[in-house]
N, C-alpha and C positions, 0 to 999 in steps of 0.2 A: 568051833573054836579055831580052826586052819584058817576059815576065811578071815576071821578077826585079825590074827597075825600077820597074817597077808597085808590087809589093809595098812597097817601101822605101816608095816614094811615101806604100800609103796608112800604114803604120808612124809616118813622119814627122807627117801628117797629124793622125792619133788621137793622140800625143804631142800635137802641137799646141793641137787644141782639149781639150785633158782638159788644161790650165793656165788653172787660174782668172783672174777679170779683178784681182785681187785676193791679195797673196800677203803670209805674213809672214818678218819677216827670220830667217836662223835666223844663230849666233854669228859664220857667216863669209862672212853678204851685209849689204852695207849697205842702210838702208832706202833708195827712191829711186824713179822713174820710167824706164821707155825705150819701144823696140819691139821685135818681134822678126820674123823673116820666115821663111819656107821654103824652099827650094830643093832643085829637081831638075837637076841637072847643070848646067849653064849658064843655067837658066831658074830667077828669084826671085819668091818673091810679095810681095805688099802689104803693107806694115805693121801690125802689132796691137798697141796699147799696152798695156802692162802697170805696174800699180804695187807695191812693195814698201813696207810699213810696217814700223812699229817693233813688238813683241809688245804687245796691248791685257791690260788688269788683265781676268783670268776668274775669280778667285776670293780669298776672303777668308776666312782662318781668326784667330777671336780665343780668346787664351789668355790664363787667370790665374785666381787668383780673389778678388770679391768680399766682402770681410770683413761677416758678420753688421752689420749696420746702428741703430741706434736711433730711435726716433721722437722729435723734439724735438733730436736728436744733430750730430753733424759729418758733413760729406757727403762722398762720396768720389770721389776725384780719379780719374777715367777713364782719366788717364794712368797709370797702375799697371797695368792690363792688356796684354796684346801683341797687336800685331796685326800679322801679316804678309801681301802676297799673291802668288799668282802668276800667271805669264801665259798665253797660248792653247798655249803649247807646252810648259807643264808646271814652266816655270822661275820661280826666284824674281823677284817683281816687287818694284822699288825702290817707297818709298813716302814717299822723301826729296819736301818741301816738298807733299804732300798732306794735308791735314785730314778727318780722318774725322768724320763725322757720326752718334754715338749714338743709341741711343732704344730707349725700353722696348716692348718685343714683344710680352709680356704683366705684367699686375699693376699697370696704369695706376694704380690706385687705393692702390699701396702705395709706388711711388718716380715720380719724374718727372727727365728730365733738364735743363739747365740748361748749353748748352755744353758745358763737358767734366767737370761736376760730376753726381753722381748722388746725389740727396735725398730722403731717408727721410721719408715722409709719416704711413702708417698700419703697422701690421704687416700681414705678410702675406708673401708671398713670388712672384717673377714671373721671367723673363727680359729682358736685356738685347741689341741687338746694335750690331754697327756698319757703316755704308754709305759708300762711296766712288762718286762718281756713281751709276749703276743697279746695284751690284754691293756686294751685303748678305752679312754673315757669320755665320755659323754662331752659335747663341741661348747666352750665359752665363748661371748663373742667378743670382738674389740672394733675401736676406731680411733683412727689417725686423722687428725685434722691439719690442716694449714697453717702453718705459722701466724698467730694472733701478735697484733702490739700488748706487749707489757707496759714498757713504759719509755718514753723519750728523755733526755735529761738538759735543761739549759747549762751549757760550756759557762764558766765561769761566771765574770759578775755582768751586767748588762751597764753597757754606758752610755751616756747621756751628752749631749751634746747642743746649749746655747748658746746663739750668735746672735746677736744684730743686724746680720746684713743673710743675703742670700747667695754669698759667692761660694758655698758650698754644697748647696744646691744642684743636684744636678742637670742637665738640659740646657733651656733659656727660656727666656717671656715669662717668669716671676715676677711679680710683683707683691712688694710687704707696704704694712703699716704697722707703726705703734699700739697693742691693745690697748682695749679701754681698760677703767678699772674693773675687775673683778673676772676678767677674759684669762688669768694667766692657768696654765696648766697645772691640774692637780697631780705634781707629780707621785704622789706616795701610791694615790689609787693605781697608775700606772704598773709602780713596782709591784703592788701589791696585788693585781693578776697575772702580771710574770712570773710572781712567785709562785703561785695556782696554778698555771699552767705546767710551770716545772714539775711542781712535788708530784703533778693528780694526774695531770693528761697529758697532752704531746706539745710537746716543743724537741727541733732536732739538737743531736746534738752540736753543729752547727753554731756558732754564735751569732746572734741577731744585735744589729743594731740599732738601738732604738734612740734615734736623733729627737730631742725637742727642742722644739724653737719658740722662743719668748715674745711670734711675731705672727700678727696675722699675715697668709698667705693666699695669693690668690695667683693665675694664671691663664694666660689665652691661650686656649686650643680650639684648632678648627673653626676660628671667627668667635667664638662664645670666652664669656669671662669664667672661667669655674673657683669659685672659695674651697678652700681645701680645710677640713677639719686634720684629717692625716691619710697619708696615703702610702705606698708601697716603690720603691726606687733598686733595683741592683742588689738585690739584698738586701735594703735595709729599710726599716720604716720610719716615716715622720711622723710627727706630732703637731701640730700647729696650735700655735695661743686661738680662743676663741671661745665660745660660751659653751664652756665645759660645768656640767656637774662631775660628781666624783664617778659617779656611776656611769654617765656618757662618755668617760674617756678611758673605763674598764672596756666599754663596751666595743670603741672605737680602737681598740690597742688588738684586742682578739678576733675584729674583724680584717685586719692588715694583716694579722698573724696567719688569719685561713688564705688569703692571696699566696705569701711564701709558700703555705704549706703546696694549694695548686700546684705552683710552677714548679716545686722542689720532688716533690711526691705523688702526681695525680695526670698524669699523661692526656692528648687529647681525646684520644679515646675514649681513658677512663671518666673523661669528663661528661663524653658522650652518652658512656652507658650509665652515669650517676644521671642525668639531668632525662632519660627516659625514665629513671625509677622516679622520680621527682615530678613526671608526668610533663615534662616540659621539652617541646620536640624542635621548636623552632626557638632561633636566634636573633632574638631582634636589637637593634642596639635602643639602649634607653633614650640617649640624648644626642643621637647621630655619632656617638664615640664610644659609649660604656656598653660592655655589653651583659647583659643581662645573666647569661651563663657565669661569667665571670662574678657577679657581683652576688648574684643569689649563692653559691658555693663559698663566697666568705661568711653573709648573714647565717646558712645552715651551720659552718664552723664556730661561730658567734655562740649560735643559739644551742649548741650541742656540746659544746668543749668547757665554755665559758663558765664561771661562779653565779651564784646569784645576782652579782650587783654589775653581769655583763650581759645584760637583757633588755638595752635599750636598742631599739631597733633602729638600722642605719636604712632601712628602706621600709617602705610600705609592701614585699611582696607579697606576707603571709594573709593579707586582705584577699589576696586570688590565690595564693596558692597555699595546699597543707603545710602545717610545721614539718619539719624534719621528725623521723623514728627512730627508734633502737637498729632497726634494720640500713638505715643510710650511714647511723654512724659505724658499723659495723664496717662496711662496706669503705670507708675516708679510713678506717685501720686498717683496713686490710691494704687498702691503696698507697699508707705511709709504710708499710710493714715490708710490701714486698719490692716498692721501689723506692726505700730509704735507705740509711748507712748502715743500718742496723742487720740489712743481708749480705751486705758488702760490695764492690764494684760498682756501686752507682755516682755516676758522674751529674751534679745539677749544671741543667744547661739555664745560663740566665737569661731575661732580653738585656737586649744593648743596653749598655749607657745609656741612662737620658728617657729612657722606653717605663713609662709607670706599666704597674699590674694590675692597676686598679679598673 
């Protein structure tokens, strides 16, 4: 019967000390302080205090995601993410009247945080997370892109301009005659991809002038006669009377219009590295004047920018070479985006007087 007693004893004992000094509350102790003691039959021991807390935050998981970012753009409010935590014993932790604290984990160089804002600096892309006391959660990621074209807007109303004669013209060695019937220009088709270009795609904001003339135009360069349907001058584009459908003088309007955009927005360079993507390495001039780079980078603007009824082709090149892609046009935005007005500080340098772009 002693050893029996014994037993319990040490039984009790090891229960005893195998309780931490430190305990946490589970849903049906409350947190709080006491003692506790042992006893063997009539005989108690000593006091041991013990404490009960409340469950501490163990962990922190963040959910959501981060919308694609822009450089120069709007920043994004932190609080659109979720964050929940929980406790030492596996349960949801409340994180009513807690402020978490943000910050970039990796890509320092591409966003920074700002309290509960998160600001696109450079492109690039990194991870975010968020900390509550010593207790960091799990990395979100993000990315900053490059400033993309939204949208360009035509400056007021677009004017027109019929003459009779070519003293406005600029240059020399013009030559006109009177159209025949049914040669005159369709002006509404005109306006009516100017207006397409405003609302939907790029036009700068820049006012272009769009001259028509009620006159066939022809001129000598370099010993050859060339007939001009419309061409590209100093800024501004012509029009010429001649056997226009409604649809060939959409077409011929957005092809002058990709010339401007070149010289305005598209560097030799960039011109250089558009026409390797376009798989085109050499320069050949067409007709001992025009040159190829130049005139294919209007039709790809033509054939990329344009409405449906600006799809009449001003050259044979896509017989040798691919149509343009989502990827070139990309590429003509990013090129009016970052050396247009719309980033600021860019000066367009024009050619001379007199100097077509076509």
């Amino acid at each position: 019967m002693g050893a029996r007693k014994y037993l319990i004893a040490v039984l009790v004992l090891v229960l005893l000390f195998s309780i931490p000094g430190v305990c946490y509350a589970s849903p049906t102790v409350a947190p709080g302080s006491g003692t506790l003691t042992a006893a063997i039959g009539s005989v108690t021991s000593n006091d041991i205090p013990f404490t009960v807390q409340s469950p501490q935050l163990a962990s922190l998981t963040l959910a959501g995601t981060v919308p694609t970012l822009t450089v120069g753009g709007s920043v994004y409010n932190l609080s659109g993410l979720t964050l929940t935590g929980k406790d030492t014993n596996g349960n949801i932790y409340s994180l009513n009247g807690l402020s978490p604290t943000f910050a970039v984990a990796a890509g320092s160089s591409f966003a920074s945080v700002n309290g509960g804002l998160l600001n696109p600096v450079a492109a690039g892309s990194g991870t975010l997370t968020a900390a509550i006391g010593s207790v960091t959660s799990n990395d979100i990621p993000f990315t900053v892109q490059s400033p993309q074209l939204a949208s360009l807007t035509l400056a007021g109303t677009v004017p027109t301009l019929k003459v009779q004669d070519i003293s406005s013209l600029p240059g020399s060695g013009w030559q006109t005659k009177a159209p025949s019937p049914g040669q005159e220009i369709p002006e509404q088709a005109v306006r009516s991809e100017l207006a397409y270009l405003s609302q939907n795609q790029v036009l700068d904001t820049t006012p272009i002038n769009v001259c028509l003339y009620d006159q066939q135009v022809s001129r000598t360069s370099e010993g050859a006669s060339v007939a001009y349907g419309g061409t590209s001058f100093d800024g501004n584009i012509y029009i010429f009377a001649g056997y226009w459908s409604a649809d060939a003088a959409s077409s011929a309007i957005v092809h002058e219009i990709g010339h401007l955009v070149r010289h305005l927005y598209v560097t030799d360079s960039e011109l250089q590295t558009y026409m390797g993507m376009r798989g085109v390495t050499n320069t050949p001039l067409m007709d001992g004047v025009t040159s190829l780079w130049e005139e294919l980078f209007a039709e790809d603007f033509r054939t990329l920018f344009g409405d449906g009824h600006a799809q009449v082709p001003q050259y044979d090149f896509y017989n040798t070479i691919s149509r343009p892609n989502e990827q070139d046009k990309e590429f003509i935005e990013q090129c009016i985006s970052s050396n247009g007005a719309a980033v600021g500080g860019f000066t367009p340098v024009m050619p001379a007087v007199g100097t077509p772009m076509y």
